[in-house]
gemmi code that builds the backbone of each chain (N, CA, C; Angstrom):
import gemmi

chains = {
    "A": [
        ("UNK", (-16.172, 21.350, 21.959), (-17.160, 20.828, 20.991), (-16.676, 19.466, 20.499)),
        ("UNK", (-17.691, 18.576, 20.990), (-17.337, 17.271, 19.840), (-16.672, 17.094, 18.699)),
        ("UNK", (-16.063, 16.081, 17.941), (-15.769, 16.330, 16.732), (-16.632, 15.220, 16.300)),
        ("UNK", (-16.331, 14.704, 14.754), (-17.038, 13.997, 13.879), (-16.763, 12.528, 14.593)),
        ("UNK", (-17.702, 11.779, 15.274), (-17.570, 10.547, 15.833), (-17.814, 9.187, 14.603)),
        ("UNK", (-16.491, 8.117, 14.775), (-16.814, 7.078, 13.331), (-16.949, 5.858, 14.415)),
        ("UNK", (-17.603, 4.961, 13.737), (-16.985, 3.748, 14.404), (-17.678, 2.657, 13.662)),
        ("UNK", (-17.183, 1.306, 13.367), (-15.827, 1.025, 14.253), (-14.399, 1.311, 13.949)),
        ("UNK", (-13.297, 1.448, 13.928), (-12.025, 2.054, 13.755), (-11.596, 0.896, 13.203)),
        ("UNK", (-12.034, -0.191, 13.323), (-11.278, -1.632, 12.708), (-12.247, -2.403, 12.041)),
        ("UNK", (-11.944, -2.227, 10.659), (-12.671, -3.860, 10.386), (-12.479, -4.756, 9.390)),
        ("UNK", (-12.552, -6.446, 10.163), (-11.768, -7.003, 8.953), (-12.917, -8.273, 8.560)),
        ("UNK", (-12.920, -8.408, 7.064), (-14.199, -9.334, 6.712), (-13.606, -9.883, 5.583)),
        ("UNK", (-14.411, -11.015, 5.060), (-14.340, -11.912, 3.642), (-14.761, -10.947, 2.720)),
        ("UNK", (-14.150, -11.440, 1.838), (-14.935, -11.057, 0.687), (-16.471, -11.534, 0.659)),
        ("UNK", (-17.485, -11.257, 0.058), (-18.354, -10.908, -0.331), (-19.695, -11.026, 0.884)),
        ("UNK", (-18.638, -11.035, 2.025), (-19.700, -10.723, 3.322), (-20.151, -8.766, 3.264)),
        ("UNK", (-20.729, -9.003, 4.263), (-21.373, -7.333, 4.318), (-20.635, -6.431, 6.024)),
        ("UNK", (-20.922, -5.013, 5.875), (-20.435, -4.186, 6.647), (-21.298, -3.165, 6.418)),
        ("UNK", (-21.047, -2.774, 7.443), (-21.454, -1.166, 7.626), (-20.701, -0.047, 9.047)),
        ("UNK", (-20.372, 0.741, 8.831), (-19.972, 1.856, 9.485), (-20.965, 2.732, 9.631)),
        ("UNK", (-21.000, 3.307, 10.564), (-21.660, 4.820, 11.593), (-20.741, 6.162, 11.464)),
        ("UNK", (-21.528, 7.155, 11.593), (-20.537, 8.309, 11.674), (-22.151, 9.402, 12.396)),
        ("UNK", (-21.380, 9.937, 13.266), (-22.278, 10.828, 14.248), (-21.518, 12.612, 13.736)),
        ("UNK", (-22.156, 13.127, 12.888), (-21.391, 14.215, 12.698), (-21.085, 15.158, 14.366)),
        ("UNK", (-20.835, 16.554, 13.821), (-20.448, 17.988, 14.890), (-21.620, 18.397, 14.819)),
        ("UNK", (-22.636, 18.448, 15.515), (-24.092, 18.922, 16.285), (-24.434, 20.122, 15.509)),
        ("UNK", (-25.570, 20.100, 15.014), (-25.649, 21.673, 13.996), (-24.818, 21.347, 12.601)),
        ("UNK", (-24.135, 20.527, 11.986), (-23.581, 20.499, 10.847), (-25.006, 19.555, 9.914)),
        ("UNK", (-25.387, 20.464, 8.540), (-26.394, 19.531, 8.224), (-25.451, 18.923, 7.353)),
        ("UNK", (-24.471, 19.296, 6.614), (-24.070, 18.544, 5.944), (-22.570, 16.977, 6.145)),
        ("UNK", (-23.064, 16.147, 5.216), (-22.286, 14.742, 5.890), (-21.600, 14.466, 4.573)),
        ("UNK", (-20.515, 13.755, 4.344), (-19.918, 13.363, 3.220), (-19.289, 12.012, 4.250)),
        ("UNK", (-19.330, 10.988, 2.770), (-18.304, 9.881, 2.896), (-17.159, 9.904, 1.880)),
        ("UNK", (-15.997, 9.863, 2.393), (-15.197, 9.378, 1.661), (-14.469, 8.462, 1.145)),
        ("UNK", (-13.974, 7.627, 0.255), (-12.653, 5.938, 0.767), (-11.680, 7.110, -0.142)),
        ("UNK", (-10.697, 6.567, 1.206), (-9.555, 6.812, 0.408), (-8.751, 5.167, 0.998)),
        ("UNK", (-7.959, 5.100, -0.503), (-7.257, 4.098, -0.538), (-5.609, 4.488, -0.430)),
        ("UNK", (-4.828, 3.401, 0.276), (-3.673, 3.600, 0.477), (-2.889, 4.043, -0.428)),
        ("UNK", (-2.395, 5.343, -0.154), (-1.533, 5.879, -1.040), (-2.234, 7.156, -1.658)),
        ("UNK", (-3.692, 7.506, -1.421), (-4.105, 8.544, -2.189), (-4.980, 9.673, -1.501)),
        ("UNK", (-5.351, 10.248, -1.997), (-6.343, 10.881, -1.295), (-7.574, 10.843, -1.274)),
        ("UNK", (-8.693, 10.947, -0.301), (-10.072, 10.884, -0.570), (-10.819, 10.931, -1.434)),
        ("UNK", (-11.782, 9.998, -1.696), (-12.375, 10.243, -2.596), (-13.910, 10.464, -2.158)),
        ("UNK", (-15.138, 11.527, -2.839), (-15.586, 11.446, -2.044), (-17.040, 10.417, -2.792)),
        ("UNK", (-17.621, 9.835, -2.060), (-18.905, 8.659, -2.026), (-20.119, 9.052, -2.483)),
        ("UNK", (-20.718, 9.995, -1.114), (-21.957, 10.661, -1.218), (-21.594, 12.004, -0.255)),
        ("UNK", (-22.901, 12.465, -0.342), (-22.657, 14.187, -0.109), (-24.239, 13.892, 0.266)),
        ("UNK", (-24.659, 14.485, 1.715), (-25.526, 14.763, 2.251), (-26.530, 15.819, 2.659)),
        ("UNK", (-27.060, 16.897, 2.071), (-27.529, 17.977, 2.945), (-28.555, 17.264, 4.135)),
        ("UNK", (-28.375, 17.256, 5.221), (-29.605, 17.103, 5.912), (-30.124, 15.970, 5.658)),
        ("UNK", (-31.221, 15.552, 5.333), (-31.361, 13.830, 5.135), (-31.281, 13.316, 3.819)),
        ("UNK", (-31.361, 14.772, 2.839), (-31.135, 14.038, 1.370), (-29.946, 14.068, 0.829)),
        ("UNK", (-30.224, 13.733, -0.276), (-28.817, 13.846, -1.249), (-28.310, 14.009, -2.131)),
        ("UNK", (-27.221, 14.886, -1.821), (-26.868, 15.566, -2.847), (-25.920, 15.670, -3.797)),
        ("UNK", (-25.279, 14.418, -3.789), (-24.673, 14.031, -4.961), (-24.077, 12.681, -4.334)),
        ("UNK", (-24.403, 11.413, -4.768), (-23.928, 10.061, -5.096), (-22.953, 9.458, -6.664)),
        ("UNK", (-22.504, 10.615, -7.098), (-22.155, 9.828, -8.659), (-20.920, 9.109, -8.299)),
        ("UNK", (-20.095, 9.200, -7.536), (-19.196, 8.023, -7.408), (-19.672, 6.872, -6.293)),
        ("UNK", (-20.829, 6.608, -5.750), (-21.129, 5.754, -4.576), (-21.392, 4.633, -6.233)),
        ("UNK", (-20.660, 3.257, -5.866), (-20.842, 2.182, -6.607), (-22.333, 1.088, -5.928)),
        ("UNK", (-23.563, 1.879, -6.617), (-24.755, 1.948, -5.890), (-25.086, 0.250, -6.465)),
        ("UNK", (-24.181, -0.779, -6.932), (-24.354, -2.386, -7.254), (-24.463, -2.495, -5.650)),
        ("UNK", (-23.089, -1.707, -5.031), (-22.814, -3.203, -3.883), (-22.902, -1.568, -2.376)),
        ("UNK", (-22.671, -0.437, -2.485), (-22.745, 0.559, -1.578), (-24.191, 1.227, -1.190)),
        ("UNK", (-24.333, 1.533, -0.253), (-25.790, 2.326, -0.086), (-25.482, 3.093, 1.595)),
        ("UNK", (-26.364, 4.510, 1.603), (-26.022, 5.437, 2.609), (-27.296, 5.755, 3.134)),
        ("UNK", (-27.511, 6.009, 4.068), (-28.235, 6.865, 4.609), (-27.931, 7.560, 5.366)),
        ("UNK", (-28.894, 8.316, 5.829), (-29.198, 9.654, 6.664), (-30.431, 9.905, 7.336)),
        ("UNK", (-30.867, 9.031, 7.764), (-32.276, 9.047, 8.218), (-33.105, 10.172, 8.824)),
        ("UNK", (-32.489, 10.662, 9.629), (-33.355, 11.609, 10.268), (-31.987, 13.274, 10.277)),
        ("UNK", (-31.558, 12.937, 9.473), (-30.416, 14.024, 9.076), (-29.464, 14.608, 9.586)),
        ("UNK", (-28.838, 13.235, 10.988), (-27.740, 13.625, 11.611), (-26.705, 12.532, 12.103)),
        ("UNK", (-26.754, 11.260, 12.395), (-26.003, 10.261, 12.207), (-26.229, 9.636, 10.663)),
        ("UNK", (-25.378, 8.970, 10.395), (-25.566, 8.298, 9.009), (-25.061, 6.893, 9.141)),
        ("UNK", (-25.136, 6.112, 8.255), (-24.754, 4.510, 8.442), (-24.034, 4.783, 6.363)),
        ("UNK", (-22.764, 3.875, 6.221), (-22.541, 3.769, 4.967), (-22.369, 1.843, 4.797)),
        ("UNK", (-23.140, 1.364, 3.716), (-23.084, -0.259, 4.159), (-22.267, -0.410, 2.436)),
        ("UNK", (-21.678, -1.983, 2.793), (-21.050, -2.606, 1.700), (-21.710, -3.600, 1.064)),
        ("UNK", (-22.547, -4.482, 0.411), (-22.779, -5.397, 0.451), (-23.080, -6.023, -0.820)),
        ("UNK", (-22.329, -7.272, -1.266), (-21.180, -7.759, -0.900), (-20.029, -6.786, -1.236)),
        ("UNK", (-18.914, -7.193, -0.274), (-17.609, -6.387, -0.446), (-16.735, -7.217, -1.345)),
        ("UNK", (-16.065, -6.850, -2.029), (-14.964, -6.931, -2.763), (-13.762, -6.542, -2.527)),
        ("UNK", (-12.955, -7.566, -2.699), (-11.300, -7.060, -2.502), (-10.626, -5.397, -2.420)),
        ("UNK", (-11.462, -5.129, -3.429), (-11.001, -3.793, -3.799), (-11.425, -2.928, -2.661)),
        ("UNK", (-12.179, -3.408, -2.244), (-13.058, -2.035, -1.028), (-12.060, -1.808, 0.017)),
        ("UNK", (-10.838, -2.555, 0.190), (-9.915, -2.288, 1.466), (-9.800, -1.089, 1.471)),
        ("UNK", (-9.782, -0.283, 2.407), (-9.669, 1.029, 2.139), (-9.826, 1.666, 3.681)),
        ("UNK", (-10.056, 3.376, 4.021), (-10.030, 3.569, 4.707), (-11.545, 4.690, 4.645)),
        ("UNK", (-12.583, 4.366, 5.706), (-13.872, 5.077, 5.227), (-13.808, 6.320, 5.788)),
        ("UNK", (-13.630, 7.489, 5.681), (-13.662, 8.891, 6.493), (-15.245, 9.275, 6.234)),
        ("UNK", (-15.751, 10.207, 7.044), (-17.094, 10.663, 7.114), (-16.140, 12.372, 7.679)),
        ("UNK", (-17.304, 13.182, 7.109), (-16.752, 14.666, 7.392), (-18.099, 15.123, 7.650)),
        ("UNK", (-17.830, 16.627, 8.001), (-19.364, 17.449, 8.312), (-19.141, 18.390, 8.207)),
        ("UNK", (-19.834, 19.650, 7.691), (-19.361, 20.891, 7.634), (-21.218, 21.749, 7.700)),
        ("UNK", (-21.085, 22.917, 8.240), (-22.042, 24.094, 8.224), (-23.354, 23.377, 7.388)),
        ("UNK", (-22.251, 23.448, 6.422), (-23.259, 23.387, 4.788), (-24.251, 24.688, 4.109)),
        ("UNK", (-23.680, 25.945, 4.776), (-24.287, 27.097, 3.736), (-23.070, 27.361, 2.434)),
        ("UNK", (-24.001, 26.953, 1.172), (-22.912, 27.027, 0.253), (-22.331, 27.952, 0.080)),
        ("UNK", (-20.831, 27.862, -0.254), (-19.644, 28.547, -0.447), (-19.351, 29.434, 0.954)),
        ("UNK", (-18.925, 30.373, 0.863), (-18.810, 30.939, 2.166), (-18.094, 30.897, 3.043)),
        ("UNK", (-18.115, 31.051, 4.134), (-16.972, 30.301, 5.145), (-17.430, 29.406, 5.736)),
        ("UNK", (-18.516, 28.690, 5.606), (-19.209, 27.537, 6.363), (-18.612, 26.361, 5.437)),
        ("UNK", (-17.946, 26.770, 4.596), (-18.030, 25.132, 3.804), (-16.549, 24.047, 4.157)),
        ("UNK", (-16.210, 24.638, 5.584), (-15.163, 23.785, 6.110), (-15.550, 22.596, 6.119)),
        ("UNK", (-14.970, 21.634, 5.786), (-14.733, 19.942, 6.034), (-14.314, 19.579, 7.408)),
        ("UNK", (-15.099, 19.187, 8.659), (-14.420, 18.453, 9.739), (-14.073, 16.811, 9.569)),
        ("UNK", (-13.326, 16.443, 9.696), (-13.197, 14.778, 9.354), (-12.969, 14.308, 10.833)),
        ("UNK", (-14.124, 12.926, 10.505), (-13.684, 11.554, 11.810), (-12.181, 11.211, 11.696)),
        ("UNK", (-12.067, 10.293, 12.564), (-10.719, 9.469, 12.565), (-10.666, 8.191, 11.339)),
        ("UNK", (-12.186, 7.933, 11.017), (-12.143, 6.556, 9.903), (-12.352, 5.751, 10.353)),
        ("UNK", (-12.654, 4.078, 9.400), (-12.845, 3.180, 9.660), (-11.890, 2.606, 8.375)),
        ("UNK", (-10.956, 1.593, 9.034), (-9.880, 0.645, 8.261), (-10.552, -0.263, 7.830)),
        ("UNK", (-10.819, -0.581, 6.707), (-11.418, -1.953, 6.081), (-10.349, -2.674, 5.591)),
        ("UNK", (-10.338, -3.552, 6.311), (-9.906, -5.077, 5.633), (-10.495, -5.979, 4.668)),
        ("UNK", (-10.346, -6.179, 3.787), (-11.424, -7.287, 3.170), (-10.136, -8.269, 1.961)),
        ("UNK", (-10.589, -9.579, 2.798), (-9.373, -11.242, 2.663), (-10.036, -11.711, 1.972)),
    ],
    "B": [
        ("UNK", (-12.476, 20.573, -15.955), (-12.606, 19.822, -14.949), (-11.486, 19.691, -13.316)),
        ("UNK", (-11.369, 19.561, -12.110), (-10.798, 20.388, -11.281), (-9.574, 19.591, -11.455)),
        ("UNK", (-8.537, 20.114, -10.766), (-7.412, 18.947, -10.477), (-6.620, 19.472, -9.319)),
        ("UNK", (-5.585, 18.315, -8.489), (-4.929, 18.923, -7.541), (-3.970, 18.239, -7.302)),
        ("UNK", (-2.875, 18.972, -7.511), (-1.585, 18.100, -7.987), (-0.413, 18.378, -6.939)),
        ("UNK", (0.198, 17.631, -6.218), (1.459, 17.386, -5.207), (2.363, 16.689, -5.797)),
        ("UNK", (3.361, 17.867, -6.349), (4.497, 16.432, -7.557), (5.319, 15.769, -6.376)),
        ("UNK", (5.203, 16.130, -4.708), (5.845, 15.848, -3.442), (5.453, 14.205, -3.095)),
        ("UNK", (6.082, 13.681, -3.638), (5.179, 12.468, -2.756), (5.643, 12.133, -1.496)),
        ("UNK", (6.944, 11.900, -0.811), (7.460, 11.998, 0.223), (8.964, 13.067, 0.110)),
        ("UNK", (8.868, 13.717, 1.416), (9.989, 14.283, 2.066), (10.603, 13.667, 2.863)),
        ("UNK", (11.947, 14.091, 3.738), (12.279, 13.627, 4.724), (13.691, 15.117, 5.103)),
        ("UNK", (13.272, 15.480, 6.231), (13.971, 16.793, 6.197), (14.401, 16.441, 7.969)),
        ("UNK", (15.807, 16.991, 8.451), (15.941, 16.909, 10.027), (15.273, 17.832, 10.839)),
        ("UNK", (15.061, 17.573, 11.722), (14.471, 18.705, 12.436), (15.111, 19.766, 12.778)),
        ("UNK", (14.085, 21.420, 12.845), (14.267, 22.415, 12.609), (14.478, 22.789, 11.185)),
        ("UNK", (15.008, 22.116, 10.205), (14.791, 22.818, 8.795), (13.387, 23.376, 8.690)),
        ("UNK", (13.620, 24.081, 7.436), (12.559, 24.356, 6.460), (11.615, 23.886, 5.588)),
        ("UNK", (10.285, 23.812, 5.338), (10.151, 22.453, 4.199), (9.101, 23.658, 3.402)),
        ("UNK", (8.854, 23.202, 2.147), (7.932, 24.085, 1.471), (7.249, 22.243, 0.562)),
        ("UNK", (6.123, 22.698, 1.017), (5.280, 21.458, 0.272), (4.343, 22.098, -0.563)),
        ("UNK", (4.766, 21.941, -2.146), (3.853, 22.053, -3.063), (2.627, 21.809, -3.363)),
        ("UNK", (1.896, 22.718, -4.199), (0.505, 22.319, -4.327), (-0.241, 23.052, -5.594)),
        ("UNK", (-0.161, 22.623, -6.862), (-0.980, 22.740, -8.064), (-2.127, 22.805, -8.146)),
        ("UNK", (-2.602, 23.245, -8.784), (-4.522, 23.750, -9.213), (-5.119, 23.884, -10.271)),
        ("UNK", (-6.122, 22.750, -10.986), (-6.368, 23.561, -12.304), (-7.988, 23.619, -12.128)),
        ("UNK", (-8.318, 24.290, -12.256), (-10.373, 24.905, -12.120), (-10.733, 25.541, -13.619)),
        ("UNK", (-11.499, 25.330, -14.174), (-12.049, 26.519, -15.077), (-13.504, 28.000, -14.286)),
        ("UNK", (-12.919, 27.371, -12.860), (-13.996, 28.222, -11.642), (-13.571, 29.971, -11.784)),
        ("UNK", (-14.352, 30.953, -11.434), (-13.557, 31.754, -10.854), (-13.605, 31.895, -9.487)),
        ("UNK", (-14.936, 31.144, -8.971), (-14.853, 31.391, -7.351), (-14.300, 29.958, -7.185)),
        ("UNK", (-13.711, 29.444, -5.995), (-13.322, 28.555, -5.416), (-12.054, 28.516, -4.634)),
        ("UNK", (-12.029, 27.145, -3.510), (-11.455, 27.561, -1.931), (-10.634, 26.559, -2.208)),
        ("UNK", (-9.492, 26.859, -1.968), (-8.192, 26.234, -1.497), (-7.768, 25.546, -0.155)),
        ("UNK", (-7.569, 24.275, -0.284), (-7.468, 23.920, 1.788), (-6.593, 23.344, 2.104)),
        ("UNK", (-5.779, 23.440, 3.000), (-4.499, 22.150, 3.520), (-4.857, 21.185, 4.611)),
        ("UNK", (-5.169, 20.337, 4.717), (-4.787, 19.081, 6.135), (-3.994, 18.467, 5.876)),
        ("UNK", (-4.027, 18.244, 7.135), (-3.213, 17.338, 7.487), (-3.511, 15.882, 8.506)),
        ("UNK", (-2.800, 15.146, 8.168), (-3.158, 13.319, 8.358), (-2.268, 12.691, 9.252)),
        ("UNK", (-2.543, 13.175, 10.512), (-1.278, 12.163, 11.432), (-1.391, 10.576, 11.556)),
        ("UNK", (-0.515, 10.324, 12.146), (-0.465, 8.822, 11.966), (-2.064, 7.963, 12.429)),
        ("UNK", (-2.772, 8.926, 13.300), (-4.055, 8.423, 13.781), (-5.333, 8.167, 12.955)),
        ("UNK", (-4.705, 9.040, 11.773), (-5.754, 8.769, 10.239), (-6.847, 10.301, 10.350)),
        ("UNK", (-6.850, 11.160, 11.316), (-8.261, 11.904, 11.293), (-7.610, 13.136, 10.590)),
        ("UNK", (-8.246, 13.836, 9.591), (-7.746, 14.446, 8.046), (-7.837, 16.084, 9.849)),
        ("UNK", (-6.977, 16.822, 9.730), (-7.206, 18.200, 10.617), (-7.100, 19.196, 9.646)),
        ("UNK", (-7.969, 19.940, 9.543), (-8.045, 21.114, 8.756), (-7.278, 21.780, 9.135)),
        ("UNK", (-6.093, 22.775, 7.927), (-4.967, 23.835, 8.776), (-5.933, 25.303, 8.053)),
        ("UNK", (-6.310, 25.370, 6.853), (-6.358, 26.752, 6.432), (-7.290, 26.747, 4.906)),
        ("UNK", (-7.851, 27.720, 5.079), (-9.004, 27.712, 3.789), (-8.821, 28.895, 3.334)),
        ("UNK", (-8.283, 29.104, 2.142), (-8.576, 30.189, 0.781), (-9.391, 30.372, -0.043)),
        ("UNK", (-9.957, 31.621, -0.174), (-11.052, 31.831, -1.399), (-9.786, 32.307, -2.509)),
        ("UNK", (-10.803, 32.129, -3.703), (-9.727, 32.648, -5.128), (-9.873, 33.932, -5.087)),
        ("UNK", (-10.233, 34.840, -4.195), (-10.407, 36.759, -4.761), (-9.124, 36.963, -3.317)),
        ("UNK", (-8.871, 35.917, -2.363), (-8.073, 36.731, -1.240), (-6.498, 36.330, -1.871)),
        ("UNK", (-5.804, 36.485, -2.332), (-4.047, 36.406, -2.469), (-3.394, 36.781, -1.361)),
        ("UNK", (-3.716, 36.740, -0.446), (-2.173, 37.678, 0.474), (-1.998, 36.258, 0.728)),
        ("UNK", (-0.941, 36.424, 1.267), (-0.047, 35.092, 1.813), (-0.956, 35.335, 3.592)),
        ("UNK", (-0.815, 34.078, 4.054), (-1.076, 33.951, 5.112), (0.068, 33.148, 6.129)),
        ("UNK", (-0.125, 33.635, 7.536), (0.995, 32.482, 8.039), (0.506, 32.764, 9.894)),
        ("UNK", (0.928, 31.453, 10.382), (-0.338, 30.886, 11.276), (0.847, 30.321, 12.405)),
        ("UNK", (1.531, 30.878, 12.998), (2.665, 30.426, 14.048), (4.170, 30.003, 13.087)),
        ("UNK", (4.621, 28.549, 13.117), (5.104, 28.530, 12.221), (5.080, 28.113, 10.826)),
        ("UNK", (3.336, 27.990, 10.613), (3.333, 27.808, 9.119), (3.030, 29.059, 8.385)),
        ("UNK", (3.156, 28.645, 7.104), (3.031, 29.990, 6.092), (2.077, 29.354, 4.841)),
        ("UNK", (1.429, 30.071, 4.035), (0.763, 29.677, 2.912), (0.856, 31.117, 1.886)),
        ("UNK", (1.431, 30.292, 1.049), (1.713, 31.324, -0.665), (0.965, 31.132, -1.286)),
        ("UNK", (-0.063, 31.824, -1.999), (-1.148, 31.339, -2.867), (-0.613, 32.528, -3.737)),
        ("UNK", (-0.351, 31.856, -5.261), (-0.404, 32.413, -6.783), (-1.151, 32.352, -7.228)),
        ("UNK", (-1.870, 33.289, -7.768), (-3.148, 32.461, -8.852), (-2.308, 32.892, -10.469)),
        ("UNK", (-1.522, 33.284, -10.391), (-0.639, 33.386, -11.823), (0.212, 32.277, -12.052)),
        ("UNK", (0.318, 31.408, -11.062), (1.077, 30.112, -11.372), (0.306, 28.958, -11.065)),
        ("UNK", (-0.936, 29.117, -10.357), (-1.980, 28.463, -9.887), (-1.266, 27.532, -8.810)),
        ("UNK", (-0.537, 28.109, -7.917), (-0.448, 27.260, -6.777), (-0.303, 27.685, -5.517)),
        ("UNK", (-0.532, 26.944, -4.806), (-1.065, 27.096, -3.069), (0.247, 26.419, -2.265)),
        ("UNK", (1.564, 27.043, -1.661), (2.229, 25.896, -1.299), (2.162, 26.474, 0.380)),
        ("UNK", (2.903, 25.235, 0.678), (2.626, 25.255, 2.385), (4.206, 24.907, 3.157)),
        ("UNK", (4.663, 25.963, 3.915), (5.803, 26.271, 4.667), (5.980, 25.704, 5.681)),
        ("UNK", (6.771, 24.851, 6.447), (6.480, 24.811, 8.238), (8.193, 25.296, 8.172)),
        ("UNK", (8.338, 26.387, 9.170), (9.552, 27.099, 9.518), (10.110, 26.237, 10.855)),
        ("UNK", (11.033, 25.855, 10.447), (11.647, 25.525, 12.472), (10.946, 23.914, 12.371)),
        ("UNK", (11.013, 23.212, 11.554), (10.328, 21.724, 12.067), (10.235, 21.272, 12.896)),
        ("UNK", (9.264, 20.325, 13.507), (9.478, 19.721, 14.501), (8.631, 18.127, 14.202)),
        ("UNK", (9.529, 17.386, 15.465), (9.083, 15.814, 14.929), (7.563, 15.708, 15.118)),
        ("UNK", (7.032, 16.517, 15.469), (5.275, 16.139, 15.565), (5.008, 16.799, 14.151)),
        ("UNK", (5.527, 17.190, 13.341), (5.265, 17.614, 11.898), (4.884, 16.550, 10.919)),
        ("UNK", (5.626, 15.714, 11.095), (5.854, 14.304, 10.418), (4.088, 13.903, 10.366)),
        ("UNK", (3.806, 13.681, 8.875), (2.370, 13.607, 9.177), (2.025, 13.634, 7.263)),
        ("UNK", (1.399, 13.011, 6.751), (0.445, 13.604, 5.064), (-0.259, 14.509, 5.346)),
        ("UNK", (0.572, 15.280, 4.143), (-0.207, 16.549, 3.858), (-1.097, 16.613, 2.869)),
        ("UNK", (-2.393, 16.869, 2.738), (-3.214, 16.912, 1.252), (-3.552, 18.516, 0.972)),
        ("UNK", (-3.274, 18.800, -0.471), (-4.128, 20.110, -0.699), (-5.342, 19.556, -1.062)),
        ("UNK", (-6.166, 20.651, -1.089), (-7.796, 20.182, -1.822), (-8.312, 21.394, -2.136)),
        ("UNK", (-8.878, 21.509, -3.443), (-9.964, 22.320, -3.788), (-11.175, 22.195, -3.844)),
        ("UNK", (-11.863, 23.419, -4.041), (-13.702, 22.731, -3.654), (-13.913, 24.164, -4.466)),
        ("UNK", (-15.128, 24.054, -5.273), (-16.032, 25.390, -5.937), (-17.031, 25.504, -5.224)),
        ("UNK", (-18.150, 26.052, -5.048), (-19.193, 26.783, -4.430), (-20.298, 25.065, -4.433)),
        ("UNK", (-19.946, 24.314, -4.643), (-21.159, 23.473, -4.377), (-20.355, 22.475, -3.182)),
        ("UNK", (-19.069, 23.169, -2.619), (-18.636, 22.381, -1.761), (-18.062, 20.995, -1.680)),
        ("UNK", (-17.737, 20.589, -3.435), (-16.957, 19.607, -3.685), (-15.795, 19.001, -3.544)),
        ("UNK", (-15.079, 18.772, -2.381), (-13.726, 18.980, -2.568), (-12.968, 18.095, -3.026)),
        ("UNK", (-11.888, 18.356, -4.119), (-10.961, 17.369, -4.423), (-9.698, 17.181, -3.952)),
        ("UNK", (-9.067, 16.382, -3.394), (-7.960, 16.465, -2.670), (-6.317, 15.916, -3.743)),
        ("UNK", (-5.328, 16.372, -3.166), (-4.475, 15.747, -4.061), (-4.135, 14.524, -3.667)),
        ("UNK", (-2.978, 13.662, -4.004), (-2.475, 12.734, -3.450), (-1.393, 12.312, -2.350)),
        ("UNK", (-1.140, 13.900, -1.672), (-0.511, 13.910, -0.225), (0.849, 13.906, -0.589)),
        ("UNK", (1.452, 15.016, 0.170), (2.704, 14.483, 0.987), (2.800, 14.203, 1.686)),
        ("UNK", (3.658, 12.812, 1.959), (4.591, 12.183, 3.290), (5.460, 12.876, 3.934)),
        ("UNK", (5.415, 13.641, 4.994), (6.515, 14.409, 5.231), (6.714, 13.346, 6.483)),
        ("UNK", (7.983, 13.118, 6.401), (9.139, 12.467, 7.652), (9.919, 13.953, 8.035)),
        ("UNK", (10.368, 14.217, 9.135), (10.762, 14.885, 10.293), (12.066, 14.455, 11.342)),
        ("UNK", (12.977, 14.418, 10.851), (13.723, 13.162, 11.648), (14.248, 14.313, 12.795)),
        ("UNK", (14.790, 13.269, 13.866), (14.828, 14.088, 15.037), (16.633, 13.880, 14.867)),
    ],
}
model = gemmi.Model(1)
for chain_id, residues in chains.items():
    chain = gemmi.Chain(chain_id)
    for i, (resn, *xyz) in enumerate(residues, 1):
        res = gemmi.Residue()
        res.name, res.seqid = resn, gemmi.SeqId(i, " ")
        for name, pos in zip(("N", "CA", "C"), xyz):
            atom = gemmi.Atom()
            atom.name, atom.element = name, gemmi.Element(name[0])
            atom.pos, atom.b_iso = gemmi.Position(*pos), 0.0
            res.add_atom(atom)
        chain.add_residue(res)
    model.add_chain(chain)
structure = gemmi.Structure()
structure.add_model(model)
structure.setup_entities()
């Protein structure tokens, strides 16, 4: 079985240019999460996806971040403009999504490295 | 409000020792799942093991082991017999029934050969 596909794995930009990353979840997972985690910590998470809507954004910094899910199985997460601070590392996960249970495993991509000079 | 605490920030143990990597919990939940990954140098988070709060037995999975207290509120994580592919961040994370998970801030475990 596939796992959670990210891409691109590298990316390096100016400040207050724009980006965006892809993430193709595990086939049958409705649910999608983004995370940044920054060097040194652990994930944090962005947005939370069931299927094409959403289900919780309170930490997505919705000035300069925005997500979708269009048709409720690849997703795009964009920056725009980026800020210094955004260096970070973007993970996307997928899981079942029947709450609680044993479906509510987290699969994680490999990430996307943001640079931002 | 949840929390998840690793007072571990880095190890460094030779290979074949023992390592026990800590892992704190505070929830005002009564249901909620306990999880370990792990972060090799390639960055992709691998899920090792998921606990609900009603199961306590210890679990153990080749050579890892997992102790879950809920009287001391912690979840720690064993690798018996190290080996240099061990070497890797470890995060605990908790999550309640809406599937939130919070992760801690990792151990560094080094593995020296």
């Amino acid at each position: 079985e596939a796992g959670v596909a990210q891409s691109p794995r590298y990316k390096i930009i100016e400040k207050r240019q724009s980006v965006a990353f892809w993430c193709n979840p595990i086939s049958g997972h409705a649910t999608l999460y983004w995370y940044q985690q920054i060097l040194g910590q652990g994930p944090k998470l962005l947005i939370q996806f069931q299927n094409n809507g959403v289900v919780d954004d309170s930490q997505l910094p919705k000035d300069r971040f925005s997500a979708e899910r269009l048709k409720g199985v690849d997703s795009t997460l964009k920056i725009q403009p980026a800020k210094l601070e955004d260096s970070a590392v973007y993970l996307c996960a997928s899981s079942l999504g029947l709450r609680g249970g044993a479906k509510n495993i987290q699969y994680f991509g490999a990430g996307t490295r943001l640079s931002v000079l | 409000a949840q929390k998840v605490t690793q007072a571990q920030t880095e190890i460094s143990v030779v290979e074949k020792e023992d390592v026990t990597l800590d892992c704190v919990y505070e929830t005002r939940d009564t249901t909620y799942y306990l999880f370990w990954y792990k972060q090799p140098p390639s960055g992709e988070l691998v899920f090792l093991i998921r606990r609900n709060s009603f199961d306590e037995q210890n679990e153990i999975s080749g050579r890892y082991s997992w102790n879950f207290q809920k009287s001391t509120s912690s979840f720690n994580f064993t690798i018996t017999a190290s080996q240099v592919v061990d070497s890797a961040v470890y995060f605990c994370a908790l999550s309640n029934e809406d599937d939130k998970i919070i992760f801690g801030k990792g151990t560094r475990l080094h593995i020296l050969p």
